[in-house]
PAVEXVEX-525196 format. One record per residue (C-alpha): residue number from 1; x, z, y. Coordinates in Angstrom, 2 decimals. Example, Ala and Ser with C-alpha at 12.3 -4.5 7.8 and 13.67 -1.06 7.14 Angstrom:
<rs>
R,1,12.30,7.80,-4.50
R,2,13.67,7.14,-1.06
</rs>
This chain:
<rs>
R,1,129.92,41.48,118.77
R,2,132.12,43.71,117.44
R,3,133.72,46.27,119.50
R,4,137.44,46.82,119.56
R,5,138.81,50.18,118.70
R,6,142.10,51.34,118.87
R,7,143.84,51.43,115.87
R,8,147.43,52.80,114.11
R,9,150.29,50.16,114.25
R,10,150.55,49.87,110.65
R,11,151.10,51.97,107.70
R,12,153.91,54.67,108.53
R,13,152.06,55.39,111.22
R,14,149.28,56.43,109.43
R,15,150.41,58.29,107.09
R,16,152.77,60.11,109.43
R,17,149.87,60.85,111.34
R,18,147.92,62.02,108.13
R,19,150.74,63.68,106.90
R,20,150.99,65.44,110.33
R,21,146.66,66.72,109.81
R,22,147.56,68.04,106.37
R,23,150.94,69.99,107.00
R,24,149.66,72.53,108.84
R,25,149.73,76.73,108.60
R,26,147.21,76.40,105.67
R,27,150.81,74.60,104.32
R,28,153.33,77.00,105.56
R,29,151.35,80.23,105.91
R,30,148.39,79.86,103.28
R,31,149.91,78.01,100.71
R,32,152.51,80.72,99.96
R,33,151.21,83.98,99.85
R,34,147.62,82.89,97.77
R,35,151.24,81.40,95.56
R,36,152.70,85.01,95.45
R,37,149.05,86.30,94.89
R,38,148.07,83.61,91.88
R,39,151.19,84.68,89.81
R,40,153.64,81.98,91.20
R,41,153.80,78.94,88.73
R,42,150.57,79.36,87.58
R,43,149.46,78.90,91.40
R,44,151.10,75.93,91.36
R,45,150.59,74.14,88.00
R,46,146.93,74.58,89.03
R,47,147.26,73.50,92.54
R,48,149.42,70.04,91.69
R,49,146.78,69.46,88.63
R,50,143.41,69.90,91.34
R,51,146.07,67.59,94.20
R,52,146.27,64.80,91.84
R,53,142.53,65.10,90.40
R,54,140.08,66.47,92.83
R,55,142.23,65.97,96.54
R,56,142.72,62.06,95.08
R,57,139.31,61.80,95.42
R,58,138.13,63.62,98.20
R,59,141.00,62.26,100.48
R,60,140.25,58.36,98.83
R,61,136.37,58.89,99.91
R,62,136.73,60.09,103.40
R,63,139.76,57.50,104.34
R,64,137.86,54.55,102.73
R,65,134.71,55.89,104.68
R,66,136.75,55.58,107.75
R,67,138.50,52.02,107.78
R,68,135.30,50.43,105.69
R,69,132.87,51.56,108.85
R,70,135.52,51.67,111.40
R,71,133.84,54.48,112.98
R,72,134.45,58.22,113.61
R,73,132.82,60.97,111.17
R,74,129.77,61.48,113.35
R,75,128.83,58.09,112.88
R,76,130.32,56.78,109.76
R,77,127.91,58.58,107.32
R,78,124.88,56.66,108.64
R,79,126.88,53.46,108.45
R,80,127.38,53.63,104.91
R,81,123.78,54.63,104.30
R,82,121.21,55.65,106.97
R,83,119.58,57.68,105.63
R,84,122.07,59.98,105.50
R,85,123.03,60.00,108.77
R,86,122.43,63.53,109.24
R,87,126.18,64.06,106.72
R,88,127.75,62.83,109.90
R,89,126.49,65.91,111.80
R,90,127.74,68.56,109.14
R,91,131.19,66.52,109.21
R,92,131.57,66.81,113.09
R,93,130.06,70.53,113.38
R,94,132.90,71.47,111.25
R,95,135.67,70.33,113.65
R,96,134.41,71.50,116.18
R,97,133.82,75.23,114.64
R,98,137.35,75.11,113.73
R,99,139.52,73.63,116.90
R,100,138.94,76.90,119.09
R,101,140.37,79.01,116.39
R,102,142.98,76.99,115.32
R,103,144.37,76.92,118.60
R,104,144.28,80.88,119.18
R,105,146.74,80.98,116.07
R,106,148.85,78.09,117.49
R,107,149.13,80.49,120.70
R,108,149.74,83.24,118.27
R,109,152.74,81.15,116.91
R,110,153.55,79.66,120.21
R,111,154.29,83.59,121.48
R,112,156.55,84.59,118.56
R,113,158.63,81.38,119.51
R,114,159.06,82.20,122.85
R,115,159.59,85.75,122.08
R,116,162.87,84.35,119.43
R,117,163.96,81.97,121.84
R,118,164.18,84.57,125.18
R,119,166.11,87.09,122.41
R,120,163.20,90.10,121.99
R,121,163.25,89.20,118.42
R,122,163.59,92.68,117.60
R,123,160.48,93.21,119.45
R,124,158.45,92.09,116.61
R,125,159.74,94.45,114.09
R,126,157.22,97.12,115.39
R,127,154.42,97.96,113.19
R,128,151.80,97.45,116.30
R,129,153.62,94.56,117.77
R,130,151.28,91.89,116.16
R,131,148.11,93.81,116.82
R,132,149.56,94.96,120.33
R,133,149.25,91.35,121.36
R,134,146.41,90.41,119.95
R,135,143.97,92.58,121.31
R,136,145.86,92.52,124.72
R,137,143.67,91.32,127.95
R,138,145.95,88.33,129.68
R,139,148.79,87.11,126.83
R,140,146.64,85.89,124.33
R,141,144.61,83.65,126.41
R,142,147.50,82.29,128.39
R,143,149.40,81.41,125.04
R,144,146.13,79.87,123.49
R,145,145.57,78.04,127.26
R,146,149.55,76.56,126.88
R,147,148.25,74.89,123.20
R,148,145.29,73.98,123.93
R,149,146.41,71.98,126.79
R,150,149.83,70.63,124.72
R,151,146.93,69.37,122.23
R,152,144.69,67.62,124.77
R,153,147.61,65.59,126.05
R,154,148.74,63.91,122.66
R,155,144.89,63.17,122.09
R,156,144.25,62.18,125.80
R,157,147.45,59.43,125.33
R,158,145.50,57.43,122.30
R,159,146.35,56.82,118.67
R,160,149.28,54.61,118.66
R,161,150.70,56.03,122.46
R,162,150.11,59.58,121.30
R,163,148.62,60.79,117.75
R,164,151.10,58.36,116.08
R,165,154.34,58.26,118.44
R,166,154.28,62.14,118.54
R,167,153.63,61.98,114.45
R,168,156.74,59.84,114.07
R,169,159.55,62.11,115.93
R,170,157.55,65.60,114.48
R,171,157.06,65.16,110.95
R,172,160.39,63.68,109.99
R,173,161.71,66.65,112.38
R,174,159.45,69.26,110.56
R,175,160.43,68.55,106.98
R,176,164.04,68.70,107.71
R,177,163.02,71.94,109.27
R,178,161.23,73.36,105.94
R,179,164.10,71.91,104.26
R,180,166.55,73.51,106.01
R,181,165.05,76.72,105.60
R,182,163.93,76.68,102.15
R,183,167.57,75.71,100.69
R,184,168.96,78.77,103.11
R,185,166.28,81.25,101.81
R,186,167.97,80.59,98.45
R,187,171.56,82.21,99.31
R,188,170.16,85.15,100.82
R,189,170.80,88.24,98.82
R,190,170.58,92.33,98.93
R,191,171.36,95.66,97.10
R,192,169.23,98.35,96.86
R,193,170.28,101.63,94.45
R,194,172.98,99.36,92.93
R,195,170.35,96.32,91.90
R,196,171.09,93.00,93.63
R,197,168.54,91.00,94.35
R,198,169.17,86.94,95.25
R,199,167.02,84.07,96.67
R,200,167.14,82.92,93.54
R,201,165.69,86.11,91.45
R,202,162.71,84.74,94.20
R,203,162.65,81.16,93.26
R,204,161.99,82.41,89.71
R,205,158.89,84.56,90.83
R,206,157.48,81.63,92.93
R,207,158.20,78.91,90.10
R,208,157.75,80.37,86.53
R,209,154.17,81.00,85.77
R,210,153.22,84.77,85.06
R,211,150.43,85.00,82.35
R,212,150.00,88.64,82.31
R,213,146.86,89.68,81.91
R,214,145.59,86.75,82.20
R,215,141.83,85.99,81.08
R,216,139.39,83.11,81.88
R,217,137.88,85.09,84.84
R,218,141.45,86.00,86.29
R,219,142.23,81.97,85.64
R,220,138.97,80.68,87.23
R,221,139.64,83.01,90.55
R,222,143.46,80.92,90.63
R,223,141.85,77.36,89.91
R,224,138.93,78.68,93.03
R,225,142.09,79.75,95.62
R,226,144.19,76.59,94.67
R,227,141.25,74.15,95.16
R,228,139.92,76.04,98.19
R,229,143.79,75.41,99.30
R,230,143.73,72.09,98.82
R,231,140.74,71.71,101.48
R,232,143.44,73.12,104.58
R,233,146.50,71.30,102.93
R,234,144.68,67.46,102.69
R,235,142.86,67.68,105.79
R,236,139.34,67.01,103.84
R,237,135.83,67.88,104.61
R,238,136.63,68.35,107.99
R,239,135.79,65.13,109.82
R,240,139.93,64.16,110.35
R,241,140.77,61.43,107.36
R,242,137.27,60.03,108.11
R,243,138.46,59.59,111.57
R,244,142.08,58.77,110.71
R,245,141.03,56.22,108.12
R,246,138.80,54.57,110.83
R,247,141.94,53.80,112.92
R,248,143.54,52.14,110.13
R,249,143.88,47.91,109.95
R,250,142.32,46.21,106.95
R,251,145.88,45.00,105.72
R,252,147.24,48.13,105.16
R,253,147.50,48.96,101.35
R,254,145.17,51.84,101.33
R,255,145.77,53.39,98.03
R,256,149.41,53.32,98.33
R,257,149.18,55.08,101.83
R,258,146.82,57.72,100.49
R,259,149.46,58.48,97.54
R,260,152.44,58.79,99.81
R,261,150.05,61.26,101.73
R,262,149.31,63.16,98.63
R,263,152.63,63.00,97.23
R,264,154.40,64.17,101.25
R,265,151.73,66.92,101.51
R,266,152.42,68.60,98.26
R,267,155.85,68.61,98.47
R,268,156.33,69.99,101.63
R,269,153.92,72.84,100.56
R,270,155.61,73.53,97.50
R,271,158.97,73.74,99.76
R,272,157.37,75.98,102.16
R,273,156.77,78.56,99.42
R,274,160.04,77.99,98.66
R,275,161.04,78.72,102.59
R,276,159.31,82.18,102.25
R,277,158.85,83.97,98.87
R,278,162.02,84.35,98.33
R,279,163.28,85.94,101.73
R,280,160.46,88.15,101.23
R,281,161.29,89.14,97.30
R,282,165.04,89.84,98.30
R,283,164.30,91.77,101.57
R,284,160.74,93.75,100.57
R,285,160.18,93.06,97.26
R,286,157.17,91.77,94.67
R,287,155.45,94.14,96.73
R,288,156.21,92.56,100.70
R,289,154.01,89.53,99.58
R,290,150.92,91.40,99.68
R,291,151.06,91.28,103.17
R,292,148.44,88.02,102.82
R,293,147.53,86.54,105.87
R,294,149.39,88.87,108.08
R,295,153.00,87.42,106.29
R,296,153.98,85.19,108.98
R,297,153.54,87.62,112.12
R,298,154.44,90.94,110.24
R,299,156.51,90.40,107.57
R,300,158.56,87.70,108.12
R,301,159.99,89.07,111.54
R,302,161.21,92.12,109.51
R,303,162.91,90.00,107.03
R,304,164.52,87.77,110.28
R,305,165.88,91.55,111.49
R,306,167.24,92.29,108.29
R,307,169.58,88.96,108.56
R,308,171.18,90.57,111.57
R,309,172.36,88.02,113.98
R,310,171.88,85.12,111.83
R,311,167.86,86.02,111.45
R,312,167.44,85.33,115.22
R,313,168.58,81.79,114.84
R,314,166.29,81.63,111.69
R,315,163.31,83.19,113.32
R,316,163.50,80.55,115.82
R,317,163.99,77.22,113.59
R,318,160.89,78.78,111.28
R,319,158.15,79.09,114.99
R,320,159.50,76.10,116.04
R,321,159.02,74.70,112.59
R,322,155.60,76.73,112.44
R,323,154.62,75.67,115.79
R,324,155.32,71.80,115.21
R,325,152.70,71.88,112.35
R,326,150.35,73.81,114.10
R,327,150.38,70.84,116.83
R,328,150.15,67.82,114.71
R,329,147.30,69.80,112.88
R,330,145.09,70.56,115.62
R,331,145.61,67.11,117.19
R,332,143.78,65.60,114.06
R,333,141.10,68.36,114.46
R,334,140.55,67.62,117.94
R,335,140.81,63.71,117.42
R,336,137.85,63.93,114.63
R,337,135.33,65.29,117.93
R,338,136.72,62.95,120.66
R,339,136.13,60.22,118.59
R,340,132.72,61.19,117.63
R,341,131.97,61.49,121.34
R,342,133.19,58.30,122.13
R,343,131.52,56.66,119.04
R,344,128.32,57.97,119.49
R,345,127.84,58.06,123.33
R,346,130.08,55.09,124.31
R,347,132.65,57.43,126.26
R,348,135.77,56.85,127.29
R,349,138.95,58.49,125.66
R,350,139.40,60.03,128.72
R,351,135.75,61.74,129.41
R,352,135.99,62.45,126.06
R,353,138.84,64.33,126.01
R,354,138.23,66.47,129.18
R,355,134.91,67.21,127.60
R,356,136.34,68.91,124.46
R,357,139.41,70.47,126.40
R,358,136.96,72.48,128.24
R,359,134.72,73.28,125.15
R,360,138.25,74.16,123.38
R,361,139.26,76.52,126.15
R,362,136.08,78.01,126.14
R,363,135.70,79.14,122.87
R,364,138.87,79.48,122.73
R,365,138.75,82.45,125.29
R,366,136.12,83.81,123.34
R,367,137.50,83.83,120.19
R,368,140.61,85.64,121.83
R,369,138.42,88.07,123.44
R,370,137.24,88.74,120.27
R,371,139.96,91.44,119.64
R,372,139.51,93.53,122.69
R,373,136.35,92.67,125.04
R,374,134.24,91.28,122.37
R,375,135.41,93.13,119.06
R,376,133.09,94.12,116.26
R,377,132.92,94.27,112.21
R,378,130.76,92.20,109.81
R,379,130.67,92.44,106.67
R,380,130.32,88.78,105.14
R,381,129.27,87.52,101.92
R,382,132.59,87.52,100.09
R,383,132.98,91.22,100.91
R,384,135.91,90.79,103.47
R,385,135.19,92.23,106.99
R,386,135.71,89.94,110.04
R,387,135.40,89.43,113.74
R,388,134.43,86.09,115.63
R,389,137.64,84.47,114.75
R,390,136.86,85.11,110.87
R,391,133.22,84.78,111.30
R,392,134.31,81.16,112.49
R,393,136.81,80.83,109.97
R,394,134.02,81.80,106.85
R,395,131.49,79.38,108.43
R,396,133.90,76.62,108.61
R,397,135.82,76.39,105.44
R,398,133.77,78.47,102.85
R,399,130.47,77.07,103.83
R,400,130.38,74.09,105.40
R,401,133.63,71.92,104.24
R,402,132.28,72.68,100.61
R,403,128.54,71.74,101.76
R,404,129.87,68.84,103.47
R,405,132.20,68.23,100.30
R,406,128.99,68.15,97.78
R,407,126.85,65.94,99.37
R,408,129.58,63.58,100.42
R,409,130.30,63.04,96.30
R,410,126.49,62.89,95.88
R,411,125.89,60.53,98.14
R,412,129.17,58.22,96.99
R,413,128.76,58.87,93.40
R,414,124.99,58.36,92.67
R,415,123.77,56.86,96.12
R,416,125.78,54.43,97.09
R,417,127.49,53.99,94.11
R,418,131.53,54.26,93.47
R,419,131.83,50.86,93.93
R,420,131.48,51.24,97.74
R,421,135.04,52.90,98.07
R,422,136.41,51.08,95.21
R,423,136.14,47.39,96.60
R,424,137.72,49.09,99.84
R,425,139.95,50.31,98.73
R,426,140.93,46.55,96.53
R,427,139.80,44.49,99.32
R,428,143.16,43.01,99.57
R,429,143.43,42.78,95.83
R,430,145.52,45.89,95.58
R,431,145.38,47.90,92.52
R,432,143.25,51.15,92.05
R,433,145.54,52.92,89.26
R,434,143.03,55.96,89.22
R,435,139.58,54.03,89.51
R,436,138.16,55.46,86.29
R,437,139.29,58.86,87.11
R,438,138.16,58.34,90.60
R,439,134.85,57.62,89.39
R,440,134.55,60.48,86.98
R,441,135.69,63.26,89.36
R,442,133.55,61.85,91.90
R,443,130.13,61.40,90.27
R,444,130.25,64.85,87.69
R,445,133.96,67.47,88.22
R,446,134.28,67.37,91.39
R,447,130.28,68.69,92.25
R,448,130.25,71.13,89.48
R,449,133.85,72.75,91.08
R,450,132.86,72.42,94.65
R,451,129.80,74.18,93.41
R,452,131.60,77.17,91.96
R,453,133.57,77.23,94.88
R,454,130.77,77.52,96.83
R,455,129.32,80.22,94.83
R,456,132.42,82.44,95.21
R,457,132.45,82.14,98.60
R,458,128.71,83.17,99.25
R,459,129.51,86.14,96.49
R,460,127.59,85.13,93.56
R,461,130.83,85.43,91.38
</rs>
């Protein structure tokens, strides 16, 4: 007998929802400073060439996994071949690393909000400010508790009464948002010793491609940071579109959902660079977007105090904007373990979800404790120096996703055989327009690439 399982109510739903995993801060924050790092156009020739190549395939696999077994990524592995059940493990263990992390950021983001919207703003220009409130006792945890719990609720209310209703009224929300913001960062402008500098002198740096110095080493290291991008950006290797795709209804043309993802996902983090590099080239120049990962928090609330009034109303529409993607991100990431749980032990939605709210708040208190209570350095493999919330963060997505990536390919490409996605994909008698490139990235580039990737991040190159 075959059990029923909730399910999306049709295509826009799904890919809203999908949409929603993959625009997340690896979009709005990642995605533009490793831009500004990569020499700008270069970044992102590379990035859109590895989005329509090696993301295609990755985020084909795991969403045909999904609706072909109709079960969660714990459990859809060994229902595709048993013996390699164990896969389903890896891709659930990764989720679950992540979603107490993720949600200390989204009460990182959640505090800058409220500090916009009460009118501190100019609080955050301090040089401490960020670290000030990270390694404080009480406001971390209590902002972290607040999204935790704002997270449990959409899972806790089901995929079509929660996941997809709140996907629907946030995504179309959130790219008007970027939008907004993107086409205003182009009009800003500033004078410093007589040289005006424009939104658009910033455009330029973020769009043209800057081959100076450029050598196959220096282009290998951008091709490594735009694929490892593409693994936060598509939501892959992670459990979620193996979960996602399991909620999806056998009529629904697959491949032409999976392109409007790919297509909606790039876009919106191409605009997102688009929102930031060039505030921060007219306001702090080539040199403000080394800040790296600390460009949201640090230097972005300069830039909003440099705006005068106007920057407060800015601030605000980017958290809020911020803060919406965080949300529909770490929904998906919690989804991909409830559903596991109730896959595997026959739970509830309900138990389920209590179970990993308290496992989220949990860890979540200890990764925020992390700064203060529980702080200390390590030195990890790629030669950057972390605490538990890195630690995490390096387990996750440099070891693991690719790990989980490889043997996925493996096990579709010479195990089971392309064929297994392909006819899901077609089942309808769609068309596959990419099948032969499907089935060479799958079986031989996308191993050998995922392997270097790998390599870099466990610092054998």
């Amino acid at each position: 007998m075959k059990e029923n399982r909730s399910s999306f109510s049709g295509k826009i739903g799904f890919v809203l929802a999908a949409a929603g995993s993959a625009v997340g801060l690896g979009n709005i924050w990642r995605f533009p400073y490793l831009a500004a790092k990569n020499g700008g156009g270069l970044f992102l020739l590379c990035y859109i060439v590895l989005a329509l190549t090696f993301g295609f395939t990755l985020l084909t696999t795991e969403v045909a996994i999904g609706r072909k077994t109709g079960q969660s990524p714990l459990t859809a592995y060994g229902r595709i071949c048993e013996k390699w059940k164990g896969l389903g493990i890896l891709a659930c263990i990764v989720p679950i690393i992540i979603l107490p992390y993720y949600c200390a950021i989204g009460g990182w983001v959640l505090k800058y909000f409220c500090t916009f919207i009460t009118g501190h703003s100019s609080e955050t220009v301090a040089d401490d400010y960020f670290v000030g409130f990270i390694t404080a006792d009480v406001a971390p945890l209590i902002f972290a508790v607040i999204f935790i719990a704002a997270t449990a609720i959409i899972v806790f209310l089901g995929v079509e009464s929660g996941i997809e209703k709140y996907s629907k009224i946030l995504m179309p929300v959130l790219f008007l948002l970027i939008v907004g913001i993107a086409i205003y960062s182009l009009t800003l402008k500033s004078e410093n010793n007589g040289v005006v500098t424009t939104g658009l002198d910033g455009l330029k740096v973020y769009l043209l491609p800057d081959f100076t110095g450029i050598t196959f080493k220096s282009l290998m290291s951008v091709v490594m940071d735009a694929m490892g991008q593409l693994f936060y950006s598509i939501s892959v290797a992670m459990g979620i579109m193996v979960a996602y795709g399991s909620y999806v209804k056998k009529d629904v043309n697959l491949m032409s959902s999976i392109n409007q993802i790919e297509f909606f996902d790039t876009i919106v983090a191409i605009i997102a660079g688009m929102m930031i590099i060039p505030s921060v080239i007219v306001f702090m120049g080539k040199d403000g977007m080394s800040a790296g990962p600390g460009l949201i928090f640090v230097s972005l609330p300069k830039i909003f105090n440099e705006m005068g009034a106007v920057g407060t109303v800015v601030g605000i529409v980017f958290f809020i904007t911020v803060l919406f993607a965080a949300i529909t991100s770490s929904v998906s990431i919690m989804e991909a373990v409830v559903s596991s749980i109730m896959d595997q032990f026959k739970l509830s939605r309900r138990r389920s979800t209590v179970f990993v709210t308290i496992y989220a708040l949990i860890l979540g208190v200890v990764v925020c404790l992390g700064y203060n209570k529980l702080y200390f350095e390590l030195t990890l493999p790629n030669g950057s120096v972390g605490q538990i919330l890195d630690v995490m963060d390096y387990a996750s997505n440099n070891l693991m996703m690719p790990v989980l990536a490889i043997l996925t390919c493996i096990l579709i490409g010479w195990v089971v055989k392309p064929e297994t996605i392909i006819n899901e994909v077609t089942r309808n008698g769609e068309k596959f327009g990419r099948k032969n490139l499907y089935i060479v990235m799958v079986k031989f580039v996308a191993p050998v690439l995922l392997a270097l990737l790998l390599m870099q991040a466990v610092g054998l190159f």
